[in-house]
C-alpha positions in Angstrom: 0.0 0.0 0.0 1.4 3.1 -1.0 1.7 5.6 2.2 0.8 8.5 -0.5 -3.3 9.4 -0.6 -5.1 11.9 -2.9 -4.1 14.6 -1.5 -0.3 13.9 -2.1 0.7 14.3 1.6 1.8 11.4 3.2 0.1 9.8 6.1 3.5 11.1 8.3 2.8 14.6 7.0 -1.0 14.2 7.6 0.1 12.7 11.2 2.0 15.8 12.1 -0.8 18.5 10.8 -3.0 16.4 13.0 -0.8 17.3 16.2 -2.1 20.3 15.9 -6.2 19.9 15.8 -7.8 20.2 18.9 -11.2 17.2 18.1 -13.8 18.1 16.2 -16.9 15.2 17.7 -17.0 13.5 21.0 -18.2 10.2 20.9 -19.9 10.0 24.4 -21.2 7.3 26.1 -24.5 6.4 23.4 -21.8 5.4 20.6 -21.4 5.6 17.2 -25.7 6.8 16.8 -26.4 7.6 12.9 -26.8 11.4 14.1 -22.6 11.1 15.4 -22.2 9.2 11.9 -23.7 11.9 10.0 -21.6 14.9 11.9 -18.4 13.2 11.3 -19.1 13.8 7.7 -20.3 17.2 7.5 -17.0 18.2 9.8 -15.3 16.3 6.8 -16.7 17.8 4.2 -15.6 20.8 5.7 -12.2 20.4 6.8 -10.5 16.9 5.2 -8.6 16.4 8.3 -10.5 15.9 11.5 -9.7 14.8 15.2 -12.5 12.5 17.2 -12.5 11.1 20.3 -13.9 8.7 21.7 -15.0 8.2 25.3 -14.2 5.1 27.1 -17.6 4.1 27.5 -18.7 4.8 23.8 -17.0 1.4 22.7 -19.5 -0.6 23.7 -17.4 -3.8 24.4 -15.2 -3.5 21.2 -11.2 -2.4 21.5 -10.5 0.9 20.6 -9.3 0.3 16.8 -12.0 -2.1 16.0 -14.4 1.2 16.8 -11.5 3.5 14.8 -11.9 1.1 11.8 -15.6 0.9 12.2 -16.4 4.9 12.4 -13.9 4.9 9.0 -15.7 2.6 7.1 -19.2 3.7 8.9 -18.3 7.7 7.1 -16.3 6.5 4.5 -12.9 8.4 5.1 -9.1 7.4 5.4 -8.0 6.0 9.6 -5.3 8.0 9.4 -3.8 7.7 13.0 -5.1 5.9 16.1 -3.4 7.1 19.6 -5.7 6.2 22.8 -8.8 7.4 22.3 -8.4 10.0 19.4 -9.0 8.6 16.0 -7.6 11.0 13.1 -9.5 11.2 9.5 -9.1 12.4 6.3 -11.8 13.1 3.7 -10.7 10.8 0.7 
């Protein structure tokens, strides 16, 4: 897999822009609800590059990148970094 996207920044470069986005959504303790789903992509469609984090109780019994994969694929953008329980995307 080539660690260049659309955008022509690599995920490194997109990792160190990231550092410095405060996040965007909060996923609280109801989950990933179709309303959180649908926010995450209007803050995309805005921005490209967007912080979420997820609280503790928001995984429901699932491990924090199973969620980070699963809100990805759930608002079709790029996982772009992982660290705790902030989850970085990028529009694709």
């Amino acid at each position: 897999m080539s660690t260049q996207n659309t955008s022509g920044m690599s995920r490194n470069e997109l990792k160190e822009k990231a550092k410095l986005l405060e996040p965007v959504i909060r996923i609280g303790k109801n989950g990933l609800t179709a309303s959180v789903i649908e926010e995450i992509k209007k803050q995309l469609e805005k921005k490209s590059l967007i912080k979420v984090k997820m609280l503790q109780s928001s995984l429901e019994g699932k491990n924090k990148k199973e969620m980070a994969n699963e809100i990805a694929e759930k608002t079709s953008s790029i996982l772009i970094d992982n660290v705790g329980f902030v989850v970085v995307l990028r529009k694709p």
